[in-house]
ZANU-736757 format. One record per residue: x, y, z of N, C-alpha, C in turn; residue in one letter. Coordinates in pm, whole numbers, plus 32768, in hexadecimal, padded with zeros to 4 digits. Example, Ala and Ser with C-alpha at 12.3 -4.5 7.8 and 13.67 -1.06 7.14 Angstrom:
BEGIN
85277DC7830C84CE7E3E830C85287EB6830Ca/85057F1F82C485577F9682CA850A80038313s/
//
This chain:
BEGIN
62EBBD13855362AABD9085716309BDF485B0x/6361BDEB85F263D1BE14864B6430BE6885F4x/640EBE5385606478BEC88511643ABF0A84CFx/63A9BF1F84AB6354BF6684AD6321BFCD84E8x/6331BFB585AF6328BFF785E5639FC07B85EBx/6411C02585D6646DC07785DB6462C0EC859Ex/6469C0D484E86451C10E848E63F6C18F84B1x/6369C15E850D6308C1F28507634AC241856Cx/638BC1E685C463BEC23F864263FAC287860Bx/6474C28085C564EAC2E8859364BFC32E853Dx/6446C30B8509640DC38D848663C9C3EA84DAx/6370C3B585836359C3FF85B763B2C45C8600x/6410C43686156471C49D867E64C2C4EB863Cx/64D6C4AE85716503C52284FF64AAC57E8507x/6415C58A84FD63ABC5B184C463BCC6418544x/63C3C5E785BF63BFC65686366432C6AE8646x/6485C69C86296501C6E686296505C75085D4x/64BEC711856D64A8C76884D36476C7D58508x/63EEC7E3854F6365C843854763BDC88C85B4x/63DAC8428613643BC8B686856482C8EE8628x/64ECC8B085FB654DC93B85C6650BC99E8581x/64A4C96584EA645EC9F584DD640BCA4E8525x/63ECCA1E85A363A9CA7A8606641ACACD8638x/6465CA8F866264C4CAEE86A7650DCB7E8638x/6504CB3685CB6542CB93855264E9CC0C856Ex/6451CC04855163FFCC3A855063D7CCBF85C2x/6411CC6A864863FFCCAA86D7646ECD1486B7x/64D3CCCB86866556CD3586716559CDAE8657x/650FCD9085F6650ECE19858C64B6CE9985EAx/64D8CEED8597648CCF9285D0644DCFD9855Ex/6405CFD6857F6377D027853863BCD0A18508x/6396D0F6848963D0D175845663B3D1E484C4x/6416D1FE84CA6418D2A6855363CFD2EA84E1x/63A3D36985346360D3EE84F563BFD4548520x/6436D4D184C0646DD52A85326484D58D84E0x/6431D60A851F641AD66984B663DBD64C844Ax/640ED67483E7637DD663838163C9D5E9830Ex/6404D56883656437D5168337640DD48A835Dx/63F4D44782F963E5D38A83396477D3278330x/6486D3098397653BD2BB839264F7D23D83A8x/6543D1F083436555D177837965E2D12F8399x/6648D0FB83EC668AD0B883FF669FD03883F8x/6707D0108385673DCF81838C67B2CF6783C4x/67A6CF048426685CCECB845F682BCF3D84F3x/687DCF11853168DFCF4B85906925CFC68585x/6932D00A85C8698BD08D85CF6A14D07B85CFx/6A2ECFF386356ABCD00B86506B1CCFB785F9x/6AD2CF79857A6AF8CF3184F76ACBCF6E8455x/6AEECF4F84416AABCF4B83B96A30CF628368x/69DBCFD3836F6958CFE383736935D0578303x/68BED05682F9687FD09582976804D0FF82DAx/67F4D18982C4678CD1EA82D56747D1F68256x/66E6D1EF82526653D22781CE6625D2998221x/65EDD30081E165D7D35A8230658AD3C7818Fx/6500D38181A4648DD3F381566457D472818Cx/6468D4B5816B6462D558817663C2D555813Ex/6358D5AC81A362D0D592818D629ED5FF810Ax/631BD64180FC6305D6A58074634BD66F800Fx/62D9D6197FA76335D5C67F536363D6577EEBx/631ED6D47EFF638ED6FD7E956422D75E7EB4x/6437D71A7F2B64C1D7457F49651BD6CC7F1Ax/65B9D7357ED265F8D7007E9C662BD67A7EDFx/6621D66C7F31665ED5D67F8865E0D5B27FD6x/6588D5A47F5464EFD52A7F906512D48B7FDEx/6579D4857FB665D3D4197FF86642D3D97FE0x/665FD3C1804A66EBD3B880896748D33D80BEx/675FD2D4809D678BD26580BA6836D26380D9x/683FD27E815168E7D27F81816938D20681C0x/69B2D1D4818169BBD14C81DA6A38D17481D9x/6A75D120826D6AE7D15182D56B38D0CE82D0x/6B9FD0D682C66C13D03982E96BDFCFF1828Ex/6B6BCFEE82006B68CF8A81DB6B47CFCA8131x/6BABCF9C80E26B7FCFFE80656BE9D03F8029x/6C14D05E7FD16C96D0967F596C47D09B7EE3x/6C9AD1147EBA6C83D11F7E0B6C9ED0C37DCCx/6C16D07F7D646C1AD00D7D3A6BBACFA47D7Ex/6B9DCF797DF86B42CF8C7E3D6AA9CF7B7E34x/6A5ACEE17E0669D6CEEF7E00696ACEEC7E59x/692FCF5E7E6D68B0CF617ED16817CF347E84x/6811CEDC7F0D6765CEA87EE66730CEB47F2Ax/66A3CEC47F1F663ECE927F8465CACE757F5Bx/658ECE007FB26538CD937F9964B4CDA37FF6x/6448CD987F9C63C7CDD680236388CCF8805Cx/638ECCD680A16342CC8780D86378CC1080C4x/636BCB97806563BCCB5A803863D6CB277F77x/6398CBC07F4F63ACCB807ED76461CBB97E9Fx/6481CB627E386501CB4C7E326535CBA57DD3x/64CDCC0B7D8964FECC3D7D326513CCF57DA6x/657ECD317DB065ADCDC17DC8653DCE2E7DB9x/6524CE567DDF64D8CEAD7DD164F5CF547D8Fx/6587CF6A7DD565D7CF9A7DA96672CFA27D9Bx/66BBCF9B7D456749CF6A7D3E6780D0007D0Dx/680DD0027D436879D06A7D0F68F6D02B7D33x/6952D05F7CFE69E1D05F7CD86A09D0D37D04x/6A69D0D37D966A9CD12D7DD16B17D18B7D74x/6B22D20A7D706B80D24D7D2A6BE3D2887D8Fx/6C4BD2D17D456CA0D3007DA46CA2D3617DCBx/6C3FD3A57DA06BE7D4477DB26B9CD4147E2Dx/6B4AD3A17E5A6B1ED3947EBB6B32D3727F0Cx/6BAAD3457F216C27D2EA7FA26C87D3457FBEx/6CC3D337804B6D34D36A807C6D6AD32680F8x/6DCAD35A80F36E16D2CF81716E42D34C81ECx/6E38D336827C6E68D38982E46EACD32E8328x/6EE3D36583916EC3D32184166E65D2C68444x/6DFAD29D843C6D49D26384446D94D20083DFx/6DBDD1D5836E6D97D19383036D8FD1C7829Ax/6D0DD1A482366CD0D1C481B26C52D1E781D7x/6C0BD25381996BA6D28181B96B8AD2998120x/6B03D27B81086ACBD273808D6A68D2E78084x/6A3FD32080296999D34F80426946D3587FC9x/68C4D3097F8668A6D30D7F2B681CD3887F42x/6801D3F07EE167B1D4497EDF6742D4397E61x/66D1D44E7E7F6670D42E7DFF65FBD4AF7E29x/65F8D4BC7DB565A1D5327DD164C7D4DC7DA7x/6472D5447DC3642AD4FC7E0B63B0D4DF7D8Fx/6403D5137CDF63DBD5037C8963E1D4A07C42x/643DD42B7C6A64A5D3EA7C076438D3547C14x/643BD3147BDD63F2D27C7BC76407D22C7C5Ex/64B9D2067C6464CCD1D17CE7647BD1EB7D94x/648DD28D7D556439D2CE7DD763A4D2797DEAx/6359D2AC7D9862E2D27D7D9662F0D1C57D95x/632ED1877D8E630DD1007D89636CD0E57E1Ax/6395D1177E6263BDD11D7EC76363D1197F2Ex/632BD17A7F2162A3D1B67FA36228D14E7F6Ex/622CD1367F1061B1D0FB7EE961E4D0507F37x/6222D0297F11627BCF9A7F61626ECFB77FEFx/6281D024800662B1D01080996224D03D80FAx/61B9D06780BF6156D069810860F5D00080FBx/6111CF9F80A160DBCF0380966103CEB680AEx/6181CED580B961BDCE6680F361C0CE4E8192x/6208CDCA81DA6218CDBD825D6295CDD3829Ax/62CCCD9A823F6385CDAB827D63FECDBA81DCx/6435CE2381D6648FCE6581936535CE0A819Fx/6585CDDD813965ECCDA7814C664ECE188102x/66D3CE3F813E672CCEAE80D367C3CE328100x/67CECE23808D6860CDE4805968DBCE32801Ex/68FCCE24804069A9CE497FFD69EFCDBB7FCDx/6A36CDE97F616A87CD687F4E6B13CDC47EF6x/6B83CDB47F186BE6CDB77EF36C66CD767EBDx/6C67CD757E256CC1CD1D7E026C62CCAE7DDCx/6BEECC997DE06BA8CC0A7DE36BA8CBCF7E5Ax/6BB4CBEF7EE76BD3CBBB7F436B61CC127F84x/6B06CBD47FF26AA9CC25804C6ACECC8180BDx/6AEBCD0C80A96B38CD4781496ABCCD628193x/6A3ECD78817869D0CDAA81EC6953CD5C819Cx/6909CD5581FC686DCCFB81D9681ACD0B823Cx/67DBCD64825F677CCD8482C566FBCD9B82CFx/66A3CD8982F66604CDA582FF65DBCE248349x/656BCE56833C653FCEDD838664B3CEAE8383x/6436CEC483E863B4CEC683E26379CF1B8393x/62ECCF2B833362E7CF5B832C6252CF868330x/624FCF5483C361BACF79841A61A3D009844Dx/6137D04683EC6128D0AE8408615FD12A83BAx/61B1D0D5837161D1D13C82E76162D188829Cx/60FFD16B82896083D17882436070D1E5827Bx/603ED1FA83025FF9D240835B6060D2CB8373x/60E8D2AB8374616BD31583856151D39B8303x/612BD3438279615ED367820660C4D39281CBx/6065D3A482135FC6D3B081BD5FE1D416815Fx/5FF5D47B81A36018D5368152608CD4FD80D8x/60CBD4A480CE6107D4BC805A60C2D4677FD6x/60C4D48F7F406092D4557EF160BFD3EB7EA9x/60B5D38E7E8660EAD3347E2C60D2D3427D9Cx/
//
């Protein structure tokens, strides 16, 4: 009986470790700001490698949205993001060299979609059903950023705009 016990013990203290870390993931994250007549959401850290989304509540202004990522990203460059945990992208692009530039800071990316285009709309529509938002970068085939954003309260930020 004595390796039996074992067995549930360590599935129990995997099991617990498990639900903490996704709680804590969860605690992590920050709800979409409202600023001006904009909804941001932030992935990553500021002082690394991170990603801004940033929907403009007038989808018919030319930059209905705005996805900018800092230290992590080059022309060539695939961005994803994933609403909750299903595995298929929700939306994918291929960074160009029209949309990258290198300073002082790094590489700074910025992808622009206007608030007509398919992506748009399956964007907002994801992201106000969904719970938690994932945006990936991968460069070269290799992962440079992978981050989560909440996306509690997106719904309520974004009513006035249409899908």
């Amino acid at each position: 009986m004595a390796p039996y016990f074992k067995i549930v013990a360590v599935q129990f203290v995997v099991t617990t470790i498990s639900i903490m870390h996704s709680l804590s993931i969860a605690i992590a994250q920050e709800p979409p700001k409202i600023r001006d007549n904009d909804v941001v959401l932030t992935y990553g850290e500021l002082k690394g490698g991170h990603a801004i989304v940033t929907f403009d509540k007038n989808r018919a202004a030319k930059t209905a949205l705005k996805i900018e990522t800092f230290l992590a990203g080059v022309a060539g460059s695939k961005v994803s993001i994933f609403i909750d945990k299903d595995p298929n992208a929700i939306f994918f692009h291929t960074l160009t060299t029209d949309e990258c530039r290198f300073g002082e800071q790094g590489s700074t990316c910025i992808i622009v979609l206007q608030g007509r285009v398919a992506a748009y709309g399956r964007l907002i529509h994801g992201f106000r059903n969904g719970r938690i938002s994932r945006l990936q970068i991968e460069t070269g085939g290799v992962m440079a950023m992978s981050h989560t954003a909440s996306l509690n309260g997106f719904k309520q930020a974004t009513q006035n705009i249409d899908d």
